[in-house]
C-alpha positions in Angstrom: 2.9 11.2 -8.5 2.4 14.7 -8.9 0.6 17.5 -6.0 -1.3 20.2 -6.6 -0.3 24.1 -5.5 0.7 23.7 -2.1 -0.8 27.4 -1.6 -3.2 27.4 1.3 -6.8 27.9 0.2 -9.9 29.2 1.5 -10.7 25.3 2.9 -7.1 25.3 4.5 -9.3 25.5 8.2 -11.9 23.0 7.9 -8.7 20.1 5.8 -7.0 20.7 9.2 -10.0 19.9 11.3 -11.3 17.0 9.3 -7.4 15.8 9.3 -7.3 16.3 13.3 -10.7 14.5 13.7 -9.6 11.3 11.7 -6.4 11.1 13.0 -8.1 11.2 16.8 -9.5 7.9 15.4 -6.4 6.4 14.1 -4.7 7.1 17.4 -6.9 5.0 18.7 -9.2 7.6 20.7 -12.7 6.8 21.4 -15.1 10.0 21.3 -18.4 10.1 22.8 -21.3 9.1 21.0 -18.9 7.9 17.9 -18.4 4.3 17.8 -15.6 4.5 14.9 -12.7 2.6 14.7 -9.7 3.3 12.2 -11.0 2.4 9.0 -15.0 3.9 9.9 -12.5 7.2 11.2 -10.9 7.5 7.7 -13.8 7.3 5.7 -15.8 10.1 7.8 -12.9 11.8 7.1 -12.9 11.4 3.4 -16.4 11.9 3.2 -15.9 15.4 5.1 -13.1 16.6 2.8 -15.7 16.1 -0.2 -18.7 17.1 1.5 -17.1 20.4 2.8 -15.9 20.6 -0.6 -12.2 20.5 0.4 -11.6 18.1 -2.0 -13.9 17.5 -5.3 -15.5 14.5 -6.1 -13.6 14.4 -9.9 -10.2 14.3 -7.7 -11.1 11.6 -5.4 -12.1 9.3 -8.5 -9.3 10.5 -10.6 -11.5 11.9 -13.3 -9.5 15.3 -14.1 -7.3 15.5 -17.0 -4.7 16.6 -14.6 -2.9 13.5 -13.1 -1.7 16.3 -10.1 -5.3 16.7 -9.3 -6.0 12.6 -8.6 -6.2 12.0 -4.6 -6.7 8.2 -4.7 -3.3 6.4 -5.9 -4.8 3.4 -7.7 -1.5 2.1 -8.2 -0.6 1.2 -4.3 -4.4 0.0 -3.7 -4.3 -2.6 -6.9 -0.7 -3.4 -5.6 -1.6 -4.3 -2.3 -4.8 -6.3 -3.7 -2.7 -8.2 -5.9 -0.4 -8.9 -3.3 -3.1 -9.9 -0.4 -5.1 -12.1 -3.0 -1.5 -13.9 -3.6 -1.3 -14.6 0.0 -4.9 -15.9 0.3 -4.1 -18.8 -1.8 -0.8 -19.1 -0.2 -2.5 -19.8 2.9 -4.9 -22.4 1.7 -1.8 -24.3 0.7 -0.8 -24.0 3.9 3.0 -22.6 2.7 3.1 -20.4 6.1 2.1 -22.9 8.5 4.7 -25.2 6.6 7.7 -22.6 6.8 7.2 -22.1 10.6 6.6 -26.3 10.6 10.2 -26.6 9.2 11.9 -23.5 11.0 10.4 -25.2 14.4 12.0 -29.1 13.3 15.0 -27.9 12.6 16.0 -25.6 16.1 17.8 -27.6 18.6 17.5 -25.2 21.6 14.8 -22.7 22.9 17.4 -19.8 21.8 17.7 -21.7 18.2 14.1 -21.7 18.3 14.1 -17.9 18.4 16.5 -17.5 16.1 14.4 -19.6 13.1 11.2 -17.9 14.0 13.1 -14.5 13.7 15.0 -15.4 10.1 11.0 -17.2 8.7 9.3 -14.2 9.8 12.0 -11.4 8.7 12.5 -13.5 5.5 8.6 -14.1 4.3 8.3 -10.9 5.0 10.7 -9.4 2.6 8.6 -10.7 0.2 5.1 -10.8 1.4 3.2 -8.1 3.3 4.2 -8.3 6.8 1.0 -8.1 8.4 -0.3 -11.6 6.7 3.0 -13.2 7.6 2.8 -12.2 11.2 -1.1 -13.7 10.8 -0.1 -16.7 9.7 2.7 -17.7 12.1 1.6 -16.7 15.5 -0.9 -19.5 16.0 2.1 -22.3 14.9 4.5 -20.2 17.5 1.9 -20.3 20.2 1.3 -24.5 20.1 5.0 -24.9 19.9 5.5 -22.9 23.2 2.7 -24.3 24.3 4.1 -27.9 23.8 7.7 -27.0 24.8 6.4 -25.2 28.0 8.4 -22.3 27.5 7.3 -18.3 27.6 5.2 -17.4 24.6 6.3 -13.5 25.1 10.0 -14.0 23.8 9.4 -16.0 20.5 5.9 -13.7 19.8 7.7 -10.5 19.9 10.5 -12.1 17.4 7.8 -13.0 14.9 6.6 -9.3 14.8 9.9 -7.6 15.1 11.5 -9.6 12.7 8.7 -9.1 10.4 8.6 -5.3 10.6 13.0 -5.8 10.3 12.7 -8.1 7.2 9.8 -6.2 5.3 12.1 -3.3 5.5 13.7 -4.8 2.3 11.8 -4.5 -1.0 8.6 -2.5 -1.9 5.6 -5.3 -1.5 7.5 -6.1 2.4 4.4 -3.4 3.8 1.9 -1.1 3.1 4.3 2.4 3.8 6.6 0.8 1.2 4.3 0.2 -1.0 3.1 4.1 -0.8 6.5 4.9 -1.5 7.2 3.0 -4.7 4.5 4.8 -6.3 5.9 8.4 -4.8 9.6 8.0 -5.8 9.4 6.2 -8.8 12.6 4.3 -8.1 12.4 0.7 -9.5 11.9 -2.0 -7.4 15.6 -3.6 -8.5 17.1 -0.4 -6.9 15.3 0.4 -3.8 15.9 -3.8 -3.0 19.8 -3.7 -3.7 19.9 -0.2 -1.3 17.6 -2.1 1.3 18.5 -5.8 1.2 21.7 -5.0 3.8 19.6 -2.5 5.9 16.9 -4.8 6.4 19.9 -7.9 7.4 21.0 -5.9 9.8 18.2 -4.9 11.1 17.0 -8.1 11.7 19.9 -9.5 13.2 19.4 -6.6 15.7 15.8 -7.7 16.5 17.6 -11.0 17.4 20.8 -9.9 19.3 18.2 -7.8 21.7 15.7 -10.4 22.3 18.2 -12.9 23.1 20.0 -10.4 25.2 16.4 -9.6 26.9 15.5 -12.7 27.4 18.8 -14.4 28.3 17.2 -15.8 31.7 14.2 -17.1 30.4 15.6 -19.0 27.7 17.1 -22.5 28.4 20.2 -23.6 26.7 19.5 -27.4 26.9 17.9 -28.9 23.9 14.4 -29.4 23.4 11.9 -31.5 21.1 9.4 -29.6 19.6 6.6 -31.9 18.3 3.5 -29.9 16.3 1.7 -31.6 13.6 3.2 -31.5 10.1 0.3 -29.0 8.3 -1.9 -30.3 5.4 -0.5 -29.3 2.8 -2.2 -28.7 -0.8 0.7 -29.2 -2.7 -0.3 -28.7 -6.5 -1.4 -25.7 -5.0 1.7 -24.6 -3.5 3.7 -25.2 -6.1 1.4 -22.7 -8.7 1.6 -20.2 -6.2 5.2 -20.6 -5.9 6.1 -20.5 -9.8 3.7 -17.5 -9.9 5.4 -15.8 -7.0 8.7 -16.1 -8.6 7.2 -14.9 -12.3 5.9 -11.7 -10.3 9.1 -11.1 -8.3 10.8 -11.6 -11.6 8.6 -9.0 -13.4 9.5 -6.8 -10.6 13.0 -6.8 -11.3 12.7 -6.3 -15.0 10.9 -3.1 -14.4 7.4 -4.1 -15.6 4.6 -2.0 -13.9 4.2 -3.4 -9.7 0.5 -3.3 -9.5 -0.7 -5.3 -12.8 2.2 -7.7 -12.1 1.0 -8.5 -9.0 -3.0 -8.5 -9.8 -1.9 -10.3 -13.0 -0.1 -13.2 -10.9 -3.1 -13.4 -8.6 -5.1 -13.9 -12.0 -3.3 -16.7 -13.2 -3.8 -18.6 -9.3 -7.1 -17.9 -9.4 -7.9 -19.2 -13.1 -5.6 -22.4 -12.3 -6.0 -22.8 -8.7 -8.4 -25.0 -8.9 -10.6 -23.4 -6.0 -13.6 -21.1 -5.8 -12.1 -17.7 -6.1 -15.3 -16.3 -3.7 -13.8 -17.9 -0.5 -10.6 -17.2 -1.5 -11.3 -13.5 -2.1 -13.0 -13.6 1.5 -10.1 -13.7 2.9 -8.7 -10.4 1.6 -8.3 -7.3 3.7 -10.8 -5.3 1.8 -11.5 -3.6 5.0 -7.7 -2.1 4.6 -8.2 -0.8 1.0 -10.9 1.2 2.2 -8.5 2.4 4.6 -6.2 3.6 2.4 -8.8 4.9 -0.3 -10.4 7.2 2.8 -6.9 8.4 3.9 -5.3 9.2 0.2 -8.4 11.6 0.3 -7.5 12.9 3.3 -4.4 13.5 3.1 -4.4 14.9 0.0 -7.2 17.5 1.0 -4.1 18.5 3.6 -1.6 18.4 1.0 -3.9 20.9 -1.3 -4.6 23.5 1.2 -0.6 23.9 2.1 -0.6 22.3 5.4 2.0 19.6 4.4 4.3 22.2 3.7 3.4 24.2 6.3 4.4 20.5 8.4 7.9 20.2 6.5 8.7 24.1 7.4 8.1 23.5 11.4 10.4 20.8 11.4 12.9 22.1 9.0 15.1 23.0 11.7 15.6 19.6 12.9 16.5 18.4 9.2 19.1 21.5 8.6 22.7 20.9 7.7 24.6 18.3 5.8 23.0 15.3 4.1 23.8 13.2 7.6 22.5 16.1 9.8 19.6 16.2 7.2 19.3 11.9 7.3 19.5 11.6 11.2 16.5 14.5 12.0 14.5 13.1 9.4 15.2 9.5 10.9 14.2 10.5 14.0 11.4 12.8 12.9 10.1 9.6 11.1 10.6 7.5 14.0 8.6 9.6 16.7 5.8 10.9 14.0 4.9 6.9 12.9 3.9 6.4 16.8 2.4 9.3 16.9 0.3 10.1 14.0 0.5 5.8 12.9 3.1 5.2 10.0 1.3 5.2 7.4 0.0 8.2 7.5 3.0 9.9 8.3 4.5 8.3 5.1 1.5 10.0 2.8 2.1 13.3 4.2 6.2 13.1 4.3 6.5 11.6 0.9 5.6 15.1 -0.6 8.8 16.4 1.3 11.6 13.9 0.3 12.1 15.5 -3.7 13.2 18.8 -1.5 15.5 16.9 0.2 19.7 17.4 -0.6 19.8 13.4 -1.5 16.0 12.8 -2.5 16.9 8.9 -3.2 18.3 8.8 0.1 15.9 10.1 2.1 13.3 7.7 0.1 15.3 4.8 1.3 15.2 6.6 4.9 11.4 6.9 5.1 10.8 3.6 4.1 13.7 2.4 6.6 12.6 5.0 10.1 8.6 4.3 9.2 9.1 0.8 9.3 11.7 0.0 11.8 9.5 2.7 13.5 6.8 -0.3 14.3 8.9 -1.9 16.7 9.0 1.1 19.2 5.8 0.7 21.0 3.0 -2.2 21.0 0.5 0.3 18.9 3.3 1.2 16.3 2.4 -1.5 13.8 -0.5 -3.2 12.8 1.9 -6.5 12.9 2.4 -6.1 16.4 -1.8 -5.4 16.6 -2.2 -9.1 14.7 0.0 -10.9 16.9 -1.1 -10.1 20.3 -4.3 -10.2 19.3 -4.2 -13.5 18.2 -2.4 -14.5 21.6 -4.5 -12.4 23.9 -5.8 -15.6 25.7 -2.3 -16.9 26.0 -0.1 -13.6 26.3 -0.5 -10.0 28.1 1.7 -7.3 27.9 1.8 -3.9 28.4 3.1 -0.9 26.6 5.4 -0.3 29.1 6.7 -3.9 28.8 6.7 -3.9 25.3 8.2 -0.2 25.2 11.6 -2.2 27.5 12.0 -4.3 24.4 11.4 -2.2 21.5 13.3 0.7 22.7 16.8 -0.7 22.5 15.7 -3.0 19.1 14.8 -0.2 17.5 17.6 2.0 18.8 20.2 -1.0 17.6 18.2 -1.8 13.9 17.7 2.3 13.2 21.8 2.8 14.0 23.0 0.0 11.8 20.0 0.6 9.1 20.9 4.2 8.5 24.5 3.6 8.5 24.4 1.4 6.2 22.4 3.6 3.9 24.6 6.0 4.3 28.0 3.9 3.1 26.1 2.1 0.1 25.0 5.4 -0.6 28.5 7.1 -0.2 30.0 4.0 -2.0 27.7 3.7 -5.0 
């Protein structure tokens, strides 16, 4: 996707004081008198950048003959529809309650136990967006624990941090990726082969540092788990299946992400068998508002030459070699997803990478450093959000205690995740 001029403009003022206000929001920060959470932040931010004429109401819907001058990407938003509709039906046939069922029969031991919940989590998400995953399997994790009278804390953080490790792998794995395949225009057969090993790794990193962590706390005799085989709608499961496998497969045979994805939730809803209203209730339309209000955002930013004027402070910490250049911008990636929330980070640093020495590489290191970026700190990924949410009658836990775990897993993943980029990439 093409950017306008990044010369500053006369609104280059009031874009970085409507961006400062609705990031205050996404931080988390509660003003006085403004009752707005993330999503209400964004769109008082979107609606600024139009009403202060910042950004023009023909770029926001995408009505100039210009595609540089089009703030909303339609293209990630239909994608991640597509993708969450997918997942609605999924979990009316109960397939991610019966993955977790059959991870949880077949672990012998509390540290098997782990393990499973780490590889269903990591794996569903490579697939699936990670924050539905991570949805889905934390109520199954907590009756199991429950049942087997062991600590819920180990075995939750596994099912985020493996989520946030596994989604690492292909385009629809989260949202950030998904901004990215329609900024690089790599193919999704390319950016999986380059990221399939990373995101292995990664995972197994999430593992070896939990298990490490938690090596007191987790028994080594065996155990008998016992939770309720889940209903399962089985002609159901079975067309969402098939249909997940046809949009995969039109994935890796290049055809366009978004309609493939929208087009496969079509044919589940027409066959499904069940009233496509509840269904659609269960999407996130909440988040696509999210994004809509942000793409406007942002791009008011991008359009008064403030994301450039971003990329030349840190271009200091990015100078030198392509590995000089790949570890700053790891890092840079790494602390600005906590700080400023990853995927905003990723909308303004995706107009930097095609400046880059090795612009496909530093693609595949945003997606990797924004992701693996959510395990840092409790807030650093809405996965993390959804899971102790879920569990916050069962489970507390600070930042400070989450920070002692996420600190060395994301230290471990990030190390073996870019130097793996950097060999396939030296390699191939």
């Amino acid at each position: 996707m093409s950017w306008p001029s990044s010369i500053p403009g006369a609104g280059a003022a009031e874009a970085f004081a409507i961006f400062a206000f609705t990031y205050a929001f996404i931080a988390g920060t509660r003003l006085p008198l403004l009752k707005l959470d993330r999503p209400g932040g964004a769109l008082v931010g979107a609606m600024l950048m139009v009403g202060l004429g910042v950004v023009t109401p023909a770029e926001v819907f995408n009505h100039s003959s210009d595609s540089g001058k089009h703030a909303v990407d339609l293209d990630t938003l239909v994608l991640l529809l597509g993708m969450m509709m997918l997942a609605s039906y999924m979990t009316h046939a109960a397939f991610f309650r019966a993955a977790g069922y059959y991870a949880v029969r077949m672990a012998k031991t509390p540290r098997m136990l782990l393990v499973a919940l780490s590889l269903v989590s990591g794996g569903l998400s490579a697939v699936m967006v990670n924050d539905t995953v991570c949805l889905m399997l934390t109520p199954l994790t907590l009756a199991v624990v429950e049942d087997a009278k062991l600590p819920p804390l180990p075995y939750l953080l596994a099912v985020c941090m493996a989520s946030n490790a596994g989604s690492v792998a292909t385009f629809t794995g989260n949202p950030q990726n998904m901004l990215i395949q329609g900024a690089s225009g790599l193919s999704y057969a390319s950016f999986a082969g380059y990221m399939f090993l990373p995101a292995v790794l990664s995972t197994a990193a999430v593992i070896a540092v939990l298990l490490w962590v938690f090596r007191r706390e987790l028994p080594r005799a065996p155990f008998k788990p016992h939770p309720p085989p889940p209903p399962i709608d089985r002609r159901l499961m079975a067309l969402c299946l098939l249909t997940l496998a046809g949009v995969v497969t039109a994935f890796f045979a290049g055809l366009p992400m978004s309609w493939s994805a929208l087009a496969g939730a079509a044919v589940v809803m027409a066959l499904g068998g069940h009233e496509p209203r509840k269904m659609l209730e269960k999407v996130d339309f909440v988040l696509l508002l999210f994004f809509a209000s942000l793409f406007v955002v942002v791009y008011g930013v991008h359009k008064e030459g403030w994301a450039e004027r971003m990329r030349d402070f840190f271009a200091p910490f990015m100078h030198g070699s392509v590995g000089q250049e790949t570890f700053g911008f790891a890092g840079l990636t790494v602390i600005a997803s906590n700080l400023f929330s990853n995927v905003p980070f990723v909308m303004l640093a995706r107009h930097w990478v095609p400046s880059m020495q090795a612009p496909t590489l530093g693609w595949h290191v945003l997606a990797l450093a924004s992701t693996l970026a959510g395990n840092l700190t409790l807030v650093g990924s809405v996965a993390n959000l959804i899971v102790f949410e879920t569990a916050r009658e069962k489970v507390r836990i600070s930042f400070w205690q989450y920070l002692k775990v996420g600190l060395p897993a994301t230290a471990l993943s990030l190390a073996l995740g870019l130097g793996a980029l950097l060999l396939e990439h030296r390699l191939l």
